[in-house]
Backbone as JSON, one array per atom type, in Angstrom:
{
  "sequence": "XXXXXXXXXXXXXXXXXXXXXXXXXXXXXXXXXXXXXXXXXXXXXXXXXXXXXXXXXXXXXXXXXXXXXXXXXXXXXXXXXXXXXXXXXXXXXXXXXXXXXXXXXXXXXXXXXXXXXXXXXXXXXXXXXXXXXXXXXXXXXXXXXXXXXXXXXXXXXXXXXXXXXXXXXXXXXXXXX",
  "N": [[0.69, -14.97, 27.5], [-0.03, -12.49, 25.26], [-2.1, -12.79, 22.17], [-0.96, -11.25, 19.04], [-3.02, -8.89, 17.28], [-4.58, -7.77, 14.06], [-5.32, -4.65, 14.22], [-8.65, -2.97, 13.81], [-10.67, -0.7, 11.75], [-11.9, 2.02, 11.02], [-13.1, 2.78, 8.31], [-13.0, 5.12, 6.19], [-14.95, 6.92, 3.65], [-15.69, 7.64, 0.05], [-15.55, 11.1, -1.43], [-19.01, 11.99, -2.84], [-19.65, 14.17, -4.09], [-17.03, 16.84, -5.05], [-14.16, 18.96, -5.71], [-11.33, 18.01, -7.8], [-9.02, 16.96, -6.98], [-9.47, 16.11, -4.3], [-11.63, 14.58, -4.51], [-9.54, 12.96, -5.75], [-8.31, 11.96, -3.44], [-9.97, 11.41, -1.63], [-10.83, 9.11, -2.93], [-8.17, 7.39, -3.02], [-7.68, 7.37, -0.47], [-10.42, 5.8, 1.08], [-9.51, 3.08, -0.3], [-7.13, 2.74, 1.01], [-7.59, 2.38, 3.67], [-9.4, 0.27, 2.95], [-7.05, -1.59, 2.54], [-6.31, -2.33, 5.49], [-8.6, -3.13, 6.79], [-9.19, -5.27, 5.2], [-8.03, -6.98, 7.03], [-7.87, -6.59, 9.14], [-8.21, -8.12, 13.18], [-7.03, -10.06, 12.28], [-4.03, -12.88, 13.01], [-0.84, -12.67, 13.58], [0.28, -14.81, 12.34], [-2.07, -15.87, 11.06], [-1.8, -13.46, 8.77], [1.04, -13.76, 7.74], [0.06, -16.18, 6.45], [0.09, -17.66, 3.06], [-1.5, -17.22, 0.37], [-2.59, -19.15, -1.78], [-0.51, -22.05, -3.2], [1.36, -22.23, -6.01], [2.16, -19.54, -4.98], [3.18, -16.87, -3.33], [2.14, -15.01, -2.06], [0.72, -12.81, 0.58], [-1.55, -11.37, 3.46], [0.5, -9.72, 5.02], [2.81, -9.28, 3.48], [1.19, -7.36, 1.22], [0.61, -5.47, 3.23], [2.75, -4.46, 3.8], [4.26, -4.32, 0.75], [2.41, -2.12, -0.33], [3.28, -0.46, 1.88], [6.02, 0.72, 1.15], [5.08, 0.83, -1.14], [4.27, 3.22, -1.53], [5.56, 5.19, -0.33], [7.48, 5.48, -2.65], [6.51, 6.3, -4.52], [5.18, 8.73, -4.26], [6.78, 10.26, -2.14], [9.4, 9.66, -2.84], [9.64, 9.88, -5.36], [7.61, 11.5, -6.52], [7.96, 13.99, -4.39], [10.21, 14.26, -5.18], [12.1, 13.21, -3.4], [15.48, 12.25, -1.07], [15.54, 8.79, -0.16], [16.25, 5.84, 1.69], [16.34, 2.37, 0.36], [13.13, 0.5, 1.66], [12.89, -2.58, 1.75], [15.98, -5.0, 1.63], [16.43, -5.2, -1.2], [18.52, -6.27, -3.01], [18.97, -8.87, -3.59], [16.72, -10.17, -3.99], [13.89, -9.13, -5.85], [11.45, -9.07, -4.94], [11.41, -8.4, -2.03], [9.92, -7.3, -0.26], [7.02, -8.41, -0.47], [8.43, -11.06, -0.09], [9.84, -11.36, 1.99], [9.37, -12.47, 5.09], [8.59, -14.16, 6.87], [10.02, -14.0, 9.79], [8.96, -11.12, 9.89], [7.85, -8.39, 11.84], [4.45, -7.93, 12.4], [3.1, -5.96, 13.16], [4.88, -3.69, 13.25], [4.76, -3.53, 10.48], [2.57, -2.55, 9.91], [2.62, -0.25, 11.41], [4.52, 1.04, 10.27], [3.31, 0.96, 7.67], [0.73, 2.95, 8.31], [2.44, 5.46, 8.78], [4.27, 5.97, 6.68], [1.37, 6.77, 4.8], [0.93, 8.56, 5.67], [2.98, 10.5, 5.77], [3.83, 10.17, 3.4], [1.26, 11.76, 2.35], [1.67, 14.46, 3.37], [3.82, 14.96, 1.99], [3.1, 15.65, -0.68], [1.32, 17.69, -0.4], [1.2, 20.17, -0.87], [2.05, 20.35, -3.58], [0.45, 20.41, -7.21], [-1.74, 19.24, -8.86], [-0.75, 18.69, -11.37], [1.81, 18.89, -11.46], [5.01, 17.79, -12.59], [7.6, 14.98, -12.74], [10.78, 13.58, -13.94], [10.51, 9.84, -14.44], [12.36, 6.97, -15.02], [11.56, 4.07, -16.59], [11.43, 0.8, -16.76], [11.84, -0.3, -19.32], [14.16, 1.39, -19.4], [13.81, 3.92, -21.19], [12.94, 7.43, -20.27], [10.4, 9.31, -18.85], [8.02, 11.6, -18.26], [5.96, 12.16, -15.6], [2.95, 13.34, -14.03], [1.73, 14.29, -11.29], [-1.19, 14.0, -10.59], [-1.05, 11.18, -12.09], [0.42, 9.66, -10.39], [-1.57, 9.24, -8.16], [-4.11, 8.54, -9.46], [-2.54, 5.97, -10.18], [-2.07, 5.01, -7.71], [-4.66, 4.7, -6.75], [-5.17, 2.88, -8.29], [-3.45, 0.4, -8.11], [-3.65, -0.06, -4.98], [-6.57, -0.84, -5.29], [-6.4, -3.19, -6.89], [-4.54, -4.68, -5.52], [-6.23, -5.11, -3.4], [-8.38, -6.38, -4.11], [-6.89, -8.82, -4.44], [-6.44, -9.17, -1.37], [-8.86, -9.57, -0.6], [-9.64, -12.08, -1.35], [-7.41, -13.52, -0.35], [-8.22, -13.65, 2.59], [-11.09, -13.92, 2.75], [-10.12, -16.78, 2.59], [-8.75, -17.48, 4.53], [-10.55, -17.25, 6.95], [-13.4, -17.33, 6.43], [-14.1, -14.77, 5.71], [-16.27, -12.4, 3.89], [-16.8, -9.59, 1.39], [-16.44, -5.7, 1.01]],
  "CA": [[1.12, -14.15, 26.39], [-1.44, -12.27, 24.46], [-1.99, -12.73, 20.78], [-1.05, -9.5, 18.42], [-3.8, -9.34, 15.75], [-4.51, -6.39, 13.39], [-6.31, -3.7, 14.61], [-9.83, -2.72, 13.5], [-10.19, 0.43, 11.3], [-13.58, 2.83, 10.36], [-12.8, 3.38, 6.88], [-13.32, 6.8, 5.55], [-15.41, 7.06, 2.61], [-15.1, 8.15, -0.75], [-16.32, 12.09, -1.76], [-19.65, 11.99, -4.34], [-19.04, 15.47, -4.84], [-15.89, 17.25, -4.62], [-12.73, 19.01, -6.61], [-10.69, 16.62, -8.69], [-7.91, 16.26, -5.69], [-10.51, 15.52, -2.85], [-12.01, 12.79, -5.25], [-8.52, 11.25, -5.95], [-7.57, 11.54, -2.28], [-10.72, 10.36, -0.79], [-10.98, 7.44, -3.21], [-7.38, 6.72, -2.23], [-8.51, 7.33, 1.39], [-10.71, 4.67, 0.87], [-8.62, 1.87, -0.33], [-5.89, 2.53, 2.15], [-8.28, 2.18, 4.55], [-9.86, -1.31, 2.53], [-6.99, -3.2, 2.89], [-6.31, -2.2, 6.59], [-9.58, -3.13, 7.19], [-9.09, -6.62, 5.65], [-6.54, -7.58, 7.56], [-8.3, -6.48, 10.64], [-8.75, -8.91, 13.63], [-6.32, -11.57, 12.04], [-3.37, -12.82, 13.58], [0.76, -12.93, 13.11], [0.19, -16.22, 11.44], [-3.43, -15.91, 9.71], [-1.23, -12.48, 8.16], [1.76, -14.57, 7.14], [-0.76, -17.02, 5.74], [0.36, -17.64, 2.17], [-2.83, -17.21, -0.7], [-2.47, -20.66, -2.58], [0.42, -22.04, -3.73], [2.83, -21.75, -5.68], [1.85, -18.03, -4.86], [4.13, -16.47, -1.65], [1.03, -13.72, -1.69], [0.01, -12.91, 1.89], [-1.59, -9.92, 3.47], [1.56, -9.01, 5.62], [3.34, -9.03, 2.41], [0.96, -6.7, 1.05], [0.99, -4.23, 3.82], [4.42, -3.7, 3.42], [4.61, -4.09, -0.35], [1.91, -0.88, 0.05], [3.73, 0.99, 2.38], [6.94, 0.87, 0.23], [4.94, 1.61, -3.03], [3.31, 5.2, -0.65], [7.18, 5.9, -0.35], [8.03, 5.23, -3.73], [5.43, 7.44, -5.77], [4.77, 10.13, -3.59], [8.45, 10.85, -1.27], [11.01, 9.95, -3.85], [9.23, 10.36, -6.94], [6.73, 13.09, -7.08], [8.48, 15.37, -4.11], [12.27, 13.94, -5.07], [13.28, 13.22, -1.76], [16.04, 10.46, -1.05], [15.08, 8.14, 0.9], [16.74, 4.68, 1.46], [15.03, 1.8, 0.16], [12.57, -0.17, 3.13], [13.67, -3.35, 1.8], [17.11, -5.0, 1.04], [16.01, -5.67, -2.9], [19.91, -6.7, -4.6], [19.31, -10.5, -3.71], [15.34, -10.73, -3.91], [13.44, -8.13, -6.3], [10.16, -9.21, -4.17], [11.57, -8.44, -0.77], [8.51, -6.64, 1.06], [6.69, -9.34, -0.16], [8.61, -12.39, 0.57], [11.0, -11.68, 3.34], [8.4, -12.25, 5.72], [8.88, -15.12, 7.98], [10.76, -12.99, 11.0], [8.67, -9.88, 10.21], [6.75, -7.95, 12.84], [3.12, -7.23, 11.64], [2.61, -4.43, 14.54], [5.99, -2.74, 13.16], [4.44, -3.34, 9.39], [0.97, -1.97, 10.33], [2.43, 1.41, 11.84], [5.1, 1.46, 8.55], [2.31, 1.45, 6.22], [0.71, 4.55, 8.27], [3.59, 6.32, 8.8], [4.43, 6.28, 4.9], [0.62, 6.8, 4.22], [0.58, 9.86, 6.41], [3.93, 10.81, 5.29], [3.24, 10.13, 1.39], [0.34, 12.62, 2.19], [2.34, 15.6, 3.82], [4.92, 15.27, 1.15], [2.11, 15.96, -1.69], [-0.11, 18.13, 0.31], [1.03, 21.27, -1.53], [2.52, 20.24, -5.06], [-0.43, 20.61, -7.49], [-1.41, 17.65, -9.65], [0.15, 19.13, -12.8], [3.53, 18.46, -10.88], [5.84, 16.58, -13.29], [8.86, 14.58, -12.82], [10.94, 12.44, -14.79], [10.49, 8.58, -14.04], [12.34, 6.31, -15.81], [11.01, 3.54, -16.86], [11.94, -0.36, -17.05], [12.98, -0.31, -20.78], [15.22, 2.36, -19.93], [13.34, 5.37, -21.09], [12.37, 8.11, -19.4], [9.51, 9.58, -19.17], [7.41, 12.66, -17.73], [4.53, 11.54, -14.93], [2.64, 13.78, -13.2], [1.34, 13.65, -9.87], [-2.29, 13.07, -11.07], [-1.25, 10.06, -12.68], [0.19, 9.07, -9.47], [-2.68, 9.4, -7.17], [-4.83, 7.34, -10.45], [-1.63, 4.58, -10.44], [-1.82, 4.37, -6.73], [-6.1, 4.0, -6.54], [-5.74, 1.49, -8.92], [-2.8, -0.3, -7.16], [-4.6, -0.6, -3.85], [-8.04, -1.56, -5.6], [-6.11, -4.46, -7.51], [-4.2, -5.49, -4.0], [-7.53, -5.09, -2.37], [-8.92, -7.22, -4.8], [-6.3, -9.92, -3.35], [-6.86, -9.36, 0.13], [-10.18, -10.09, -0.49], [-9.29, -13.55, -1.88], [-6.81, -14.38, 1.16], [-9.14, -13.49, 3.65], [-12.04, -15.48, 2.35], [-9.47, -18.28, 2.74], [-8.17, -17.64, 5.92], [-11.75, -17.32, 7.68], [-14.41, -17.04, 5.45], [-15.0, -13.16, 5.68], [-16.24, -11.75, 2.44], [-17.17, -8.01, 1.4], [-16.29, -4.79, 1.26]],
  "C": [[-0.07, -13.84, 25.48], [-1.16, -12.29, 23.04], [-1.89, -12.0, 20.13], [-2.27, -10.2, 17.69], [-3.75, -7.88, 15.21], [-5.46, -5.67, 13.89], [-7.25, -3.05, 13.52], [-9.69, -1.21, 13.29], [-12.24, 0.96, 11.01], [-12.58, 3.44, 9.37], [-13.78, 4.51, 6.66], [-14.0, 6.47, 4.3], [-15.39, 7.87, 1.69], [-16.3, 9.56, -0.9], [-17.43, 11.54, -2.82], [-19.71, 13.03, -4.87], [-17.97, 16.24, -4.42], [-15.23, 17.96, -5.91], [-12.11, 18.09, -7.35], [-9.68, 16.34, -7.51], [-8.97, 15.95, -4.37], [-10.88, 14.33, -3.2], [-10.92, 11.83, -5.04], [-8.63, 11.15, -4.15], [-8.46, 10.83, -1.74], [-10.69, 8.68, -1.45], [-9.55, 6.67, -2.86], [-7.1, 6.22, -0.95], [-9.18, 5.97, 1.54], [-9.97, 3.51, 0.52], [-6.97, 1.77, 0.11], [-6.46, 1.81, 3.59], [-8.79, 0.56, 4.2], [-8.81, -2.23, 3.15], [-6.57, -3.3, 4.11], [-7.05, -3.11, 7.24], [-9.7, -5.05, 6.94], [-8.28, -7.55, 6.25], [-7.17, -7.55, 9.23], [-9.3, -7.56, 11.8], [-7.71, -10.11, 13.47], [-5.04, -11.65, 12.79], [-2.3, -12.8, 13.02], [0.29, -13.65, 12.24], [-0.59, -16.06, 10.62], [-2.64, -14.58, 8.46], [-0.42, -12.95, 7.36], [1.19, -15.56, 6.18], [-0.42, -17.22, 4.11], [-1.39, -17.77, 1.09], [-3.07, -18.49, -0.83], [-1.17, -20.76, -3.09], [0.15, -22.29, -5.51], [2.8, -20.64, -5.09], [2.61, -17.96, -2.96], [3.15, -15.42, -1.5], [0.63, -14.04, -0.51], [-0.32, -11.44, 1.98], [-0.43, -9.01, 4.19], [2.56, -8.67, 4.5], [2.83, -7.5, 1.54], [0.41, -5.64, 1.8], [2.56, -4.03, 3.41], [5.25, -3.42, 2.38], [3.66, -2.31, -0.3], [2.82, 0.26, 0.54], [5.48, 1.32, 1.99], [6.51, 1.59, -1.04], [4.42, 3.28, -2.77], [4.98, 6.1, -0.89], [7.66, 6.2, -1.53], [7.71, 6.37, -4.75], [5.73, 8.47, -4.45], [5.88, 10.99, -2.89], [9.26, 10.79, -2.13], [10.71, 10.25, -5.03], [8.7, 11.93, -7.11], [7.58, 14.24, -5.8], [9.92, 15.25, -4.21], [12.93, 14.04, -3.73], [13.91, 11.83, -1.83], [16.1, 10.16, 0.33], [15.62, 6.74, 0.74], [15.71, 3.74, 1.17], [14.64, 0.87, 1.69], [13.17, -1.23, 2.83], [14.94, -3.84, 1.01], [16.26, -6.23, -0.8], [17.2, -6.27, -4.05], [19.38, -7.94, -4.16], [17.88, -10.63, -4.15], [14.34, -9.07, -4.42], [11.87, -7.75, -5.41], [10.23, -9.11, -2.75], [10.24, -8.11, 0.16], [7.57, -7.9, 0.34], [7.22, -10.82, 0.29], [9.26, -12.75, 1.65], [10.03, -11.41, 4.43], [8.26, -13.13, 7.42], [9.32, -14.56, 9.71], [10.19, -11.83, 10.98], [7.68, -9.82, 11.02], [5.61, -7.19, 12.09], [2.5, -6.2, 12.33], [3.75, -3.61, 13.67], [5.44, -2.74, 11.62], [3.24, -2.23, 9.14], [1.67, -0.56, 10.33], [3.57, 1.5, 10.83], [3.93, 1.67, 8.04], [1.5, 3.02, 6.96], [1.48, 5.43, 8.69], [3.56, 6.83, 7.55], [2.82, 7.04, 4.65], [0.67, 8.53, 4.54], [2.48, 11.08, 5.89], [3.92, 11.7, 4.09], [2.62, 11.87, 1.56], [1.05, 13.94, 2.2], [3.4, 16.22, 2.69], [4.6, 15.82, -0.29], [1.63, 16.81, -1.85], [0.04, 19.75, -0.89], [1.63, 21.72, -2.7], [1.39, 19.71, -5.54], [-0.5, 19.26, -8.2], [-1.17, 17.53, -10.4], [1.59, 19.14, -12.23], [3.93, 17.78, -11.82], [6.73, 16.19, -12.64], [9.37, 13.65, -13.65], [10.75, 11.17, -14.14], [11.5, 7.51, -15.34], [12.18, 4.56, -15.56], [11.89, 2.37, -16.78], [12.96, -0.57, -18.45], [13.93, 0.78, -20.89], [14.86, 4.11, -20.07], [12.48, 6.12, -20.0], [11.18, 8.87, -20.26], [8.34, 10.76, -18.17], [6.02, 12.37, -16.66], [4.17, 12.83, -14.45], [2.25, 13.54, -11.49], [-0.45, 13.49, -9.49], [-1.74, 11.52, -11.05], [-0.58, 9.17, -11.14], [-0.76, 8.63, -8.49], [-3.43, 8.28, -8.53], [-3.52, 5.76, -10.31], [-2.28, 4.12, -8.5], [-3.61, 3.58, -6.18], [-5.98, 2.68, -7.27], [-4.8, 0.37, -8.31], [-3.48, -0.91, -6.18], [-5.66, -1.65, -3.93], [-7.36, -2.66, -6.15], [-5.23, -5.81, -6.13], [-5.2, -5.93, -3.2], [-8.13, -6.51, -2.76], [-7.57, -9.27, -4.1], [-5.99, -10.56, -2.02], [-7.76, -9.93, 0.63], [-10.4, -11.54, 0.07], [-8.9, -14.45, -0.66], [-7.92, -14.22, 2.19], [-10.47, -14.03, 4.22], [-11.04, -17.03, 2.39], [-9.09, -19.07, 3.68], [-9.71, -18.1, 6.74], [-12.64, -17.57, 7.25], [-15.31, -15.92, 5.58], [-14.89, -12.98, 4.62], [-16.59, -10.25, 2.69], [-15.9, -7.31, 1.28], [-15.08, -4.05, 2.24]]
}
């Protein structure tokens, strides 16, 4: 029986000159591609791997918290499409990250680019002065664009990334980039 592991990615790099939507997209390009990339090589298990405790943070967790949050902003928010949610969230608000134990990290992997490639298509030709309403935790609503998505979602990634990092140096002791 052969071992799954994550498959190995050539990350795309970010524009140094460009439009303002080439910038966001490449730099989002880029850290879709990051945390792919740290994940790549490891196995079911090293994936499942929990951070430190108490912490349930793993990187299979955060592929699939990712390719829920691609769905979230970009398909139901910014082009209003309904879409069921990926996971069951009434018992456990943290489902894509914690319901993990029984999940397949080959069927997570090609979720997150599905959605990514999805996300994209569903964007590709609403400008970045797009509004919609969002409302908010406390209730109110409130007007986003679809700039501020593309800026929420770079910084998302880069702050996940930033925890991939962490696990990954823990699991093996790969650092970087």
């Amino acid at each position: 029986m052969t071992t799954w592991t994550a498959p190995e990615i050539d990350r795309r790099h970010e524009p140094f000159v460009a439009d303002e939507r080439a910038m966001l997209q490449g730099w989002l390009d880029l850290h879709r591609d990051t945390l792919r990339h740290k994940c790549a090589g490891l196995t079911a298990e090293q994936l499942r791997t929990r951070s430190v405790e108490p912490s349930g943070l793993t990187l299979l967790g955060l592929v699939r918290h990712m390719a829920d949050v691609e769905r979230w902003w970009f398909r139901v928010h910014a082009a209003g499409l309904e879409l069921p949610d990926m996971y069951d969230y009434s018992k456990d608000p943290d489902a894509d990250h914690n319901d993990i134990a029984d999940a397949d990290p080959a069927e997570a992997f090609a979720t997150l680019v599905a959605e990514i490639e999805a996300a994209d298509r569903a964007v590709a030709d609403l400008p970045l002065e797009h509004t919609f309403p969002h409302r908010r935790r406390d209730g109110s609503t409130k007007e986003i664009s679809l700039r501020w998505v593309y800026v929420h979602m770079i910084e998302e990634y880069a702050r996940h990334n930033g925890h991939a990092d962490l696990i990954r140096e823990r699991l093996d002791g790969v650092t970087g980039c």
